[in-house]
C-alpha positions in Angstrom: 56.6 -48.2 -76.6 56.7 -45.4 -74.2 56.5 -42.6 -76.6 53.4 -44.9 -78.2 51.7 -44.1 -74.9 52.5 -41.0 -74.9 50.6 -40.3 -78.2 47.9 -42.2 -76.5 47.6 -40.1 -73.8 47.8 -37.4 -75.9 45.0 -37.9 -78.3 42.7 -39.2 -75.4 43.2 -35.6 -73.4 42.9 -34.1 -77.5 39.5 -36.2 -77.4 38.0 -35.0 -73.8 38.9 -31.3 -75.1 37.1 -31.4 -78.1 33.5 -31.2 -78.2 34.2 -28.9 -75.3 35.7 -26.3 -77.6 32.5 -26.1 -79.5 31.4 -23.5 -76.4 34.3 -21.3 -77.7 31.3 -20.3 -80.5 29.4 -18.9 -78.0 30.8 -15.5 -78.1 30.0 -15.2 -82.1 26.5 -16.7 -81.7 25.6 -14.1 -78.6 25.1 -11.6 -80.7 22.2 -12.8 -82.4 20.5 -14.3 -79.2 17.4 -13.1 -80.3 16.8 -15.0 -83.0 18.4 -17.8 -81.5 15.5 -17.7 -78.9 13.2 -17.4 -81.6 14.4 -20.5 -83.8 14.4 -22.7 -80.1 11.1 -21.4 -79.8 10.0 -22.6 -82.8 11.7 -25.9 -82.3 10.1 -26.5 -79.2 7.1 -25.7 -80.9 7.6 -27.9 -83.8 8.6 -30.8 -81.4 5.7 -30.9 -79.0 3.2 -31.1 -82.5 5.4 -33.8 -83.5 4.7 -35.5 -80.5 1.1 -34.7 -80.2 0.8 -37.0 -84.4 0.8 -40.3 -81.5 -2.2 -39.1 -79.9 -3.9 -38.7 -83.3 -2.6 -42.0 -84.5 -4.5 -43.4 -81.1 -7.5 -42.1 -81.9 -7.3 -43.1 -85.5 -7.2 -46.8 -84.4 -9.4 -46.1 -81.5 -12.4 -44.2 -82.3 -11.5 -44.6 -86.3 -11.0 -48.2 -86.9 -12.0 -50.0 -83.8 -15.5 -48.2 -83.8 -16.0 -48.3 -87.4 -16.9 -44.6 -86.7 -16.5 -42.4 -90.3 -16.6 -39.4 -88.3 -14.3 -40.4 -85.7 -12.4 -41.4 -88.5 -12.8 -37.8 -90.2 -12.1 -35.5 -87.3 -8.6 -37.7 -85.9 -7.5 -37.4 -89.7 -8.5 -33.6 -89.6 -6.5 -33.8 -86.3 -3.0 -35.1 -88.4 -3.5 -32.7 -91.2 -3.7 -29.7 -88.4 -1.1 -30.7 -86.7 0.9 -30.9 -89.9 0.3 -27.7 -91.6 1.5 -26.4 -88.1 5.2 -28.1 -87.8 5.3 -27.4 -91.2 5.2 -23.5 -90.5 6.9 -23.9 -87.7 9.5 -26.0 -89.9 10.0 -23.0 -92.1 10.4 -20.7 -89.4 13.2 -22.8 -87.2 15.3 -23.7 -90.8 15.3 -20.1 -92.0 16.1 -18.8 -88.3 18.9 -21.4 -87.6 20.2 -21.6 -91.3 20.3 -17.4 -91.1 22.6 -17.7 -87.8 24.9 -20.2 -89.0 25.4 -18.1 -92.5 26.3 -15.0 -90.2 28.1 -16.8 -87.5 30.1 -18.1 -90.5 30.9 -14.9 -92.0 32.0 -13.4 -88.6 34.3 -16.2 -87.7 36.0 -15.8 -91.5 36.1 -12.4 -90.7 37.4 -12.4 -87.3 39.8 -14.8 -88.0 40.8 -12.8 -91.7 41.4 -9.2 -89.6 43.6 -11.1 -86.7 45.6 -13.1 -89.3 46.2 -9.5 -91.1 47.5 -7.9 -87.9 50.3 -10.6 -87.2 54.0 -10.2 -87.3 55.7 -11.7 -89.8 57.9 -14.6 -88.2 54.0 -16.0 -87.4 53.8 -16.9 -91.5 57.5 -18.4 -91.5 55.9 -21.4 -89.9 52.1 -21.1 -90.8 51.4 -21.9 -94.7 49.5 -19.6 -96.1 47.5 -22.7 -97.5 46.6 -24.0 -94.3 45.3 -20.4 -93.5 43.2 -20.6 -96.7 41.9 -23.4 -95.8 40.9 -22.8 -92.2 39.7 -19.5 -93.4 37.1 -21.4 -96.4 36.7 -25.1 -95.0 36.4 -24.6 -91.8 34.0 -21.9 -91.3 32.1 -23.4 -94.4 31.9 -26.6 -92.4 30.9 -24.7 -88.9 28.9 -22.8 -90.9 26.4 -26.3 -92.0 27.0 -27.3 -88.3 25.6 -24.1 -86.5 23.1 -23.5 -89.3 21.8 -27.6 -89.6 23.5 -30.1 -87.8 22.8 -28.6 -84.1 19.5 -27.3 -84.8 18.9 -31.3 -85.6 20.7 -32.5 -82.3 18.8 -30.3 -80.5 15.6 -31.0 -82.0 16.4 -35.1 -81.8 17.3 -34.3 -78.2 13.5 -33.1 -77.1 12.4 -35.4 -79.6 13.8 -38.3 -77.6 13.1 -36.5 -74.1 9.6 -36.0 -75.3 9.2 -39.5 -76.9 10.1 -41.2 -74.1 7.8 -39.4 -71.7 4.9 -40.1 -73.9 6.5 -44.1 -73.8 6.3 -44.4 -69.7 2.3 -42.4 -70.2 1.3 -44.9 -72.0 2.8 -48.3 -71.5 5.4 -49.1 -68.6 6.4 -52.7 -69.1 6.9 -52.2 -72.6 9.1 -48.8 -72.5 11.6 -50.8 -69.9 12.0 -53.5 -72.5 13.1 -50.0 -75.2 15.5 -48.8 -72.7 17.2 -52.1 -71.9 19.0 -51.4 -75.5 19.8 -47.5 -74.4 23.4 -48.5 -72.4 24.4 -50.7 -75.7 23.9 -47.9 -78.1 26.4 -45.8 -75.2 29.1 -48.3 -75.5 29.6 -48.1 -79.6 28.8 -44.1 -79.4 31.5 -44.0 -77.0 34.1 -46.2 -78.6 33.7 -44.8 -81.9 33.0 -41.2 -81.1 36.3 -40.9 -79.7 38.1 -42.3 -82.7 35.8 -40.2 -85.1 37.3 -36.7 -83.3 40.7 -38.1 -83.5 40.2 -38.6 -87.7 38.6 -35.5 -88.0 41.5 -33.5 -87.3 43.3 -35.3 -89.0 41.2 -35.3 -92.1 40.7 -31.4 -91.9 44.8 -31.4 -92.0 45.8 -33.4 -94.5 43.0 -31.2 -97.1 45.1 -28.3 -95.8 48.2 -29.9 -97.2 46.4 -30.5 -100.3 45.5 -27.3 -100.4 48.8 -26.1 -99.6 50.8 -28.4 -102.3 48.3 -26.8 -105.6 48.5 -23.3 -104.2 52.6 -23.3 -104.5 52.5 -25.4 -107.6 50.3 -22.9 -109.3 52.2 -20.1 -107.9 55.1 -21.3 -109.2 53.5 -22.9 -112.6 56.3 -21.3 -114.9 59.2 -22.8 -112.4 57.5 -26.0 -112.8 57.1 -26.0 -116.7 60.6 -24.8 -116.9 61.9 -27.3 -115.7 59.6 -29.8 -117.3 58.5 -31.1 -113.6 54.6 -31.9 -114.6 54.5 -35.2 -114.0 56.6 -35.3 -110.8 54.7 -32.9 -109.7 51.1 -34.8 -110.5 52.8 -37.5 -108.6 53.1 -35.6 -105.5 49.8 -34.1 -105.6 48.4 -37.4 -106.2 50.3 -39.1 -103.3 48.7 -35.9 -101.2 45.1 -36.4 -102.6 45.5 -40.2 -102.0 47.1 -39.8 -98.2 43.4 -37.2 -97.6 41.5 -39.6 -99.2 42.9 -42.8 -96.9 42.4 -40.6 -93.7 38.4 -39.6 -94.9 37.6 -42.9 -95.6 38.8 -44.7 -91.7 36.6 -41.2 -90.6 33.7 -42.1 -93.0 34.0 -45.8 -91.9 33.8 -45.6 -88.4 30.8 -42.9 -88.0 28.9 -45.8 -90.8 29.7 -48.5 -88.3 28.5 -46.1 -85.3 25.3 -45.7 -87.1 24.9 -48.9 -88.4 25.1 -50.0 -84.5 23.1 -48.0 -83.4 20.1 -48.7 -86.0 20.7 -52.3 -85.3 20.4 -52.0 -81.4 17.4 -49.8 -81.0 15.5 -51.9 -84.2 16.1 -54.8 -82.3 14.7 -53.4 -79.0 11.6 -52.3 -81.4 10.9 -55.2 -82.7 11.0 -57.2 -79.3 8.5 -54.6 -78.4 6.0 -55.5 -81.0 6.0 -59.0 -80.0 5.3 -58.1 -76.5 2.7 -55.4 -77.3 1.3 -57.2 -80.1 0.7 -60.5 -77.3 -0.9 -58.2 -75.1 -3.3 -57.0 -77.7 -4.4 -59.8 -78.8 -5.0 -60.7 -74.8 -7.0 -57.5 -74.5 -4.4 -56.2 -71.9 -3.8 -53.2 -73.9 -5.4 -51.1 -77.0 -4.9 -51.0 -80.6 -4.6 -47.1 -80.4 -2.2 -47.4 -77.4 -0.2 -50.2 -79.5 0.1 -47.7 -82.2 0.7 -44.8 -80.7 3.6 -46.3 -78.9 5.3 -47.6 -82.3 5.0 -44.4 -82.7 6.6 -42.6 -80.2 9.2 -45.9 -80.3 10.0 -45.2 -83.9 10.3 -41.3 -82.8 13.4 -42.9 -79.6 14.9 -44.3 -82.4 15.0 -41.7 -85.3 16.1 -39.4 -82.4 19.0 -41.9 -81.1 20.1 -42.5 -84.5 20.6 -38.6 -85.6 22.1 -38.0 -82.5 24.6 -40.5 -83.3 25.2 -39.3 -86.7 25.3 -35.7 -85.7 27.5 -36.3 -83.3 30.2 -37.2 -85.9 29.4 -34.1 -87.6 29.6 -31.8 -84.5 33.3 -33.8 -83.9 34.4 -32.8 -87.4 32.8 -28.8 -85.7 34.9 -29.5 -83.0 37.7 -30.2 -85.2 37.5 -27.1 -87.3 36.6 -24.8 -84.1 39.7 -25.8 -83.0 42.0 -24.9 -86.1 40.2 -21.3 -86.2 40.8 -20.8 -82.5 44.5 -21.8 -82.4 44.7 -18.8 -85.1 42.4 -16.3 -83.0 44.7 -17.3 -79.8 47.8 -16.7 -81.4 49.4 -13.5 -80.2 51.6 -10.6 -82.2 54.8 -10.6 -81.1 54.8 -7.1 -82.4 52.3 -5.0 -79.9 51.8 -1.3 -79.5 52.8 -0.1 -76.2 50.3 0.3 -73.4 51.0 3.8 -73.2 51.8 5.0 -76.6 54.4 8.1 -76.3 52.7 11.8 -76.8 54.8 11.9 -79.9 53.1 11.5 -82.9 55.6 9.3 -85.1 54.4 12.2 -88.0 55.3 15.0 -85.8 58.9 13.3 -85.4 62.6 14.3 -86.6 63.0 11.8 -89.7 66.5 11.2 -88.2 67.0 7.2 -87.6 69.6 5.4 -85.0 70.5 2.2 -84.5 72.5 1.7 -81.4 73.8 -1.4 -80.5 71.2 -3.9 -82.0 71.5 -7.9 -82.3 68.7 -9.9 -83.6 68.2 -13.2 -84.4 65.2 -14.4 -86.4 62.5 -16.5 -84.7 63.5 -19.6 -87.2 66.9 -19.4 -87.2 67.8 -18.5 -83.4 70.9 -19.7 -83.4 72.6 -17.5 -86.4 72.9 -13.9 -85.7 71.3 -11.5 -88.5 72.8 -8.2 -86.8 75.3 -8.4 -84.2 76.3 -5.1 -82.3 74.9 -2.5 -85.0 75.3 0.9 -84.5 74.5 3.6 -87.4 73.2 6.9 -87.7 70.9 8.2 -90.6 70.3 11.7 -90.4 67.4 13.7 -91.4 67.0 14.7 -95.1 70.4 12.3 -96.4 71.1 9.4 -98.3 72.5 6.5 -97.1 73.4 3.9 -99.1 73.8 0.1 -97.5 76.0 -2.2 -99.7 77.8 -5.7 -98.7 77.5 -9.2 -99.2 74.5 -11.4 -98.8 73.0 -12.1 -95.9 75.6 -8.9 -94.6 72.5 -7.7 -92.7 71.0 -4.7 -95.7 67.0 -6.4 -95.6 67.1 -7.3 -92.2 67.6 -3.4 -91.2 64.8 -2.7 -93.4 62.5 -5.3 -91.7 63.5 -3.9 -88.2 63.1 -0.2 -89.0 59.4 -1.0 -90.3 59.1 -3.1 -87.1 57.9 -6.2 -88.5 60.4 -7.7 -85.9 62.1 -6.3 -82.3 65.6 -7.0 -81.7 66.6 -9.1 -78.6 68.4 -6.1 -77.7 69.5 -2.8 -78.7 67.4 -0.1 -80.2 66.6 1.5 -83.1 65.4 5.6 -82.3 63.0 7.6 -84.5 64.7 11.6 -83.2 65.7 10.0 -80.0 62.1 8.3 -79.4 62.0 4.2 -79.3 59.8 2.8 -81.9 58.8 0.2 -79.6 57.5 3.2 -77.8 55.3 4.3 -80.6 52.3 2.7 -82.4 53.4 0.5 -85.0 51.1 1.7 -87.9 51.8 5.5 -86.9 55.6 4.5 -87.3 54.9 2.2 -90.5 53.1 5.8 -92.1 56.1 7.8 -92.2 57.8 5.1 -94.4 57.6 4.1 -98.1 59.3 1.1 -99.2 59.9 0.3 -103.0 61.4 -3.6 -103.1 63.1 -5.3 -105.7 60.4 -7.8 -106.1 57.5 -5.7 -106.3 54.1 -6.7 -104.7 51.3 -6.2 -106.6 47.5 -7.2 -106.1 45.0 -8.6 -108.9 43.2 -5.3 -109.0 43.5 -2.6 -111.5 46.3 0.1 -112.0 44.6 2.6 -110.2 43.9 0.1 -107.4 48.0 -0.7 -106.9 48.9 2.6 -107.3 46.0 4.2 -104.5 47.6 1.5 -102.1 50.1 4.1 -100.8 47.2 6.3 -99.7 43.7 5.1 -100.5 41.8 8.6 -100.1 43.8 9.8 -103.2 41.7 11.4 -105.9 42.1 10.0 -109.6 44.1 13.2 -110.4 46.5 12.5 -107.6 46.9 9.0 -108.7 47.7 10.0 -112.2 50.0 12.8 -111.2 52.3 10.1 -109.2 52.5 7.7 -112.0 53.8 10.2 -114.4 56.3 11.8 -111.8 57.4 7.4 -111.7 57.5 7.6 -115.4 54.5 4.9 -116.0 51.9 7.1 -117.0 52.6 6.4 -121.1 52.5 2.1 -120.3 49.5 2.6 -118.4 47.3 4.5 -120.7 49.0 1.6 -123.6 47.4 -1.3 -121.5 44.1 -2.4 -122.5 41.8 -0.3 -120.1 44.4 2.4 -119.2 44.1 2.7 -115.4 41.0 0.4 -115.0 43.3 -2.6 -116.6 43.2 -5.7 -114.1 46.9 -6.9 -113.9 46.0 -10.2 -112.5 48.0 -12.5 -110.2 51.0 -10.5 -108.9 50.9 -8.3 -111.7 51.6 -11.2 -113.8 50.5 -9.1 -117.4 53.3 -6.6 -116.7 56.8 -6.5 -117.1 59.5 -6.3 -114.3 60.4 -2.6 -115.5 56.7 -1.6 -115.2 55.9 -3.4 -112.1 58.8 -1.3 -110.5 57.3 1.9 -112.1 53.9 1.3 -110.3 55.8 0.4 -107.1 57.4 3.8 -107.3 54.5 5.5 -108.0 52.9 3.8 -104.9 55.3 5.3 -102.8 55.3 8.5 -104.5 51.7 9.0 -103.6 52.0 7.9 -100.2 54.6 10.9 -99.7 56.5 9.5 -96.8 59.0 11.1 -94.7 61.4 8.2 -94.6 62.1 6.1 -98.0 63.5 2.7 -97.8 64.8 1.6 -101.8 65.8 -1.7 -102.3 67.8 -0.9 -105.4 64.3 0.2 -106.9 65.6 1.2 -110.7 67.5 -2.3 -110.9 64.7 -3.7 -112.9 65.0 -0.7 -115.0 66.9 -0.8 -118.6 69.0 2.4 -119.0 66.3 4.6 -120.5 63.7 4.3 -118.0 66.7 3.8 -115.3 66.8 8.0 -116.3 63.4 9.1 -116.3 63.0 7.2 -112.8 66.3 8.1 -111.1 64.9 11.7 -111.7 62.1 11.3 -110.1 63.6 9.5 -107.5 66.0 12.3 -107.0 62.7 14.7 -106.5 61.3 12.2 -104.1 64.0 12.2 -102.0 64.8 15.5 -101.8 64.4 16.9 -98.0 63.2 13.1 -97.1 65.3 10.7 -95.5 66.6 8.0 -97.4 67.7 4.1 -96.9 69.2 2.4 -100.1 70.3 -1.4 -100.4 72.8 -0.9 -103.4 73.8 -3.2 -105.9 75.1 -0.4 -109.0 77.5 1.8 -108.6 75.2 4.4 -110.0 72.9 4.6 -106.8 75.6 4.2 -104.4 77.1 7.8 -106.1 74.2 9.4 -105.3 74.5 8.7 -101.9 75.6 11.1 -98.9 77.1 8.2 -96.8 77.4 5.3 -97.8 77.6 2.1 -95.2 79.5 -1.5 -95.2 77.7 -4.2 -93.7 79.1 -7.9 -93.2 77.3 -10.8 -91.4 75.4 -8.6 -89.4 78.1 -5.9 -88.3 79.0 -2.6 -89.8 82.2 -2.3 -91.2 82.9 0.9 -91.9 80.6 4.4 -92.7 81.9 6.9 -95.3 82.0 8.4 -99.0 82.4 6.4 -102.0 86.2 8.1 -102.3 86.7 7.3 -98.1 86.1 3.9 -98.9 88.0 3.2 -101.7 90.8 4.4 -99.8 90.1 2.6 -96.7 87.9 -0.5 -96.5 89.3 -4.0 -98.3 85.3 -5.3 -98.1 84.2 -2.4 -100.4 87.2 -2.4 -102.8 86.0 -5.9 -103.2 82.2 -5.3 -103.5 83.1 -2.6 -106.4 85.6 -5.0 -108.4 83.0 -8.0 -108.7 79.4 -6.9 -107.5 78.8 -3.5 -108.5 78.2 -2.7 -112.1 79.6 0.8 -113.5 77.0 3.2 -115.2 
């Protein structure tokens, strides 16, 4: 019961906050205050001329009908037709205006949102799906994107609408406008009632099509896991379940805003139509007009419309609300990996490529509790080879990810020639350093595309000459299109050999002064194991060098070669020092490392 309230309390302090977020737009619609001045302008413009139709429609019955007066008749229709051609330019002008800001405020928000998301750290994305960024990066700013460019130009045009409306109402007929507004506190009430619940479905709605959006993405990742295992239908099951669960949660949304605006059309109809009893009496008594009876159906009908868009709108700008939110927890969140405030005079390129570790424990973020380097001290001098082996989860990637700074340790320190790399600019330190992983990544671009990513102002020629020196030049100019062939997802049209070839020539061309290898020629069958370990061997000559080993091949060619175990070193030394000396690596050789 209590933690029922709780939620309660919750969602109702959820509720109050929402509509307020809308303001956080402001700073992505200030740029383009001009024209937002300009498409108010030309609502005002076009909501005044709406207003001005009643007077028309006066002297219509008037002077038109009343009199029995063709011209009267002529000039108050000349009057409409005026008046119309004008909102209808002025129309134009307020749609393309508004429509035009809510295009670009869309496109900033995606981008804003696309260029923090990109400068995160890592341990942000082991709790964020990258579906649910997908979708608050395409949903949501679609959806803000039909609220800024439609949806509050109409609540703001319905809002002078009414103002204006019921100005005209009191100017011509007091008794009859206090019987319209009697209905005005019970179209609050259900506004109120159900407005709340709408924002609370809203969210909830925009959540659940993340997970939807989420659950295809991995399937599809994973579509030859899924076949493999001959999981189609369980997985059509699940997705369906998901769709349904989306569907259930859109459909309480879509019924409560229809029973808002079913409400709402009931109440202020009603108030209407007692109206036209009341006016029509006092017609027909000669207390009031024809013209003034019509032009205040008029300007009652206009209350109405106005009161009943509003209503409707404000479900939409709720759903805004709802999807402001989602892209502003994302803008809010903060790197845990910052540069410093004052970044040391040492340029990280200008730096000793000599790396130590001293005394370093971290923990990841989502596992705090289970140490992934405990105490680590090693040294990694300039222009050598070292050579990490031990079990799993011994420590060997985790180094890696600490060294490139995608995480800081709790405590310890790792120096770059006796310099912090806290103390230096993360994407200065991140440009000395090439990393070739077992598990390639590769983007659905062309060859020359994948290959340019380790320096992107490389010429053709330059490109060309690093995939030969990686021994993929002959594979490449075999595919389709030679360098121009698209590899699609992941590099899903090449092999696991060639993807490590284009991998190596990536780092190749981004000629770093620190390479880290995760066994890079294990992908490799024996012949091309050669040709790369070759040009490997060139690479790293005069660079320094970090290799997670898994043959006994690359740990030979090593200069030192370290033991890790559950996040400790063991012991440092030659491949001979350790066969002597350390039990762990003994081990290691006998059942993990395969002989040439």
């Amino acid at each position: 019961m209590h933690s029922d309230q709780m939620s309660e309390q919750n969602n109702h302090t959820s509720s109050n906050k929402k509509l307020s977020i809308l303001f956080e737009l402001k700073r992505f619609i200030r740029p383009y205050l001009g024209r937002a001045i300009m498409a108010a302008a030309a609502l005002i413009f076009t909501a005044g001329l709406t207003l001005s139709i009643g007077q028309g429609v006066r002297l219509l019955i008037d002077q038109g009908f009343a009199e029995q007066s063709l011209e009267q008749l002529k000039h108050a229709v000349q009057f409409i037709l005026l008046i119309t051609v004008l909102i209808s330019i002025g129309t134009y002008a307020r749609f393309y205006l508004v429509s035009w800001i809510g295009e670009r405020v869309s496109a900033d928000i995606r981008l804003a949102v696309f260029n923090h998301v990109i400068s995160l750290h890592p341990s942000y994305f082991e709790t964020t799906k990258s579906g649910d960024i997908m979708s608050r990066l395409t949903t949501d700013t679609t959806l803000l994107q039909s609220i800024v460019g439609s949806s509050l130009s109409m609540a703001i045009r319905s809002v002078l609408m009414l103002i204006g409306a019921l100005f005209m109402l009191f100017a011509t007929n007091i008794k009859l406008t206090l019987i319209v507004l009697c209905a005005v506190p019970f179209i609050l009430v259900p506004i109120l009632v159900y407005g709340r619940k709408v924002r609370t479905l809203s969210r909830q709605s925009q959540d659940s099509m993340s997970d939807v959006g989420s659950y295809a993405g991995e399937a599809i990742e994973h579509i030859k896991t899924v076949q493999s295992y001959t999981q189609e239908s369980a997985e059509k099951t699940s997705f369906k379940n998901e769709v349904e669960q989306a569907f259930a949660i859109g459909r309480r949304r879509i019924q409560q805003r229809a029973t808002l605006i079913a409400g709402v059309i009931i109440i202020v109809f009603g108030a209407i139509t007692g109206m036209l009893w009341v006016g029509g009496s006092d017609v027909i008594s000669g207390q009031m007009s024809g013209g003034d009876l019509g032009a205040f159906v008029f300007y009652a009908i206009l209350v109405a419309s106005s009161l009943a868009t509003i209503s409707e709108v404000i479900g939409e700008l709720q759903r805004a609300a709802g999807a402001t939110e989602r892209l502003i927890e994302i803008l809010q969140a903060k790197s845990l990996i910052q540069a410093p405030y004052d970044v040391t005079s040492s340029n990280a390129g200008s730096l000793a490529a000599q790396i130590t570790v001293k005394d370093v424990c971290f923990n990841y973020p989502s596992r705090p509790n289970q140490a992934a380097t405990e105490h680590l001290n090693l040294i990694i001098e300039q222009g050598k080879v070292l050579a990490l082996v031990g079990p799993s989860g011994a420590g060997k990637s985790t180094l890696f990810e600490l060294l490139q700074r995608f995480y800081d340790p709790q405590s310890g320190k790792i120096l770059l020639d006796n310099v912090d790399i806290r103390d230096l600019s993360p994407q200065d330190l991140r440009q000395q350093m090439a990393i070739v992983p077992q598990q390639p990544a590769l983007f659905s671009s062309d060859v020359m595309h994948n290959i340019r990513y380790g320096n992107e102002h490389a010429s053709d020629e330059q490109v060309i000459e690093a995939a030969k020196k990686a021994h993929a030049h002959e594979f490449i100019l075999a595919l389709p299109d030679g360098y121009n062939s698209f590899l699609g997802e992941r590099g899903v049209r090449l092999s696991g050999g060639q993807k490590q070839r284009i991998a190596i020539a990536r780092a190749i061309l981004k000629d770093p002064h620190i390479l880290l290898l995760d066994e890079a020629t294990s992908a490799l069958d024996s012949e091309s194991e050669y040709h790369v370990q070759q040009a490997l061997d060139t690479l790293m000559h005069n660079r320094t060098t970090i290799i997670i080993a898994h043959r006994l091949s690359t740990i030979q060619h090593a200069d030192k070669i370290a033991v890790l175990d559950a996040g400790k070193l063991v012991e440092v030394g030659s491949h001979e020092q350790l066969m002597q000396s350390c039990e762990l690596y003994q081990r290691l050789v006998k059942l993990q490392f395969k002989s040439v």
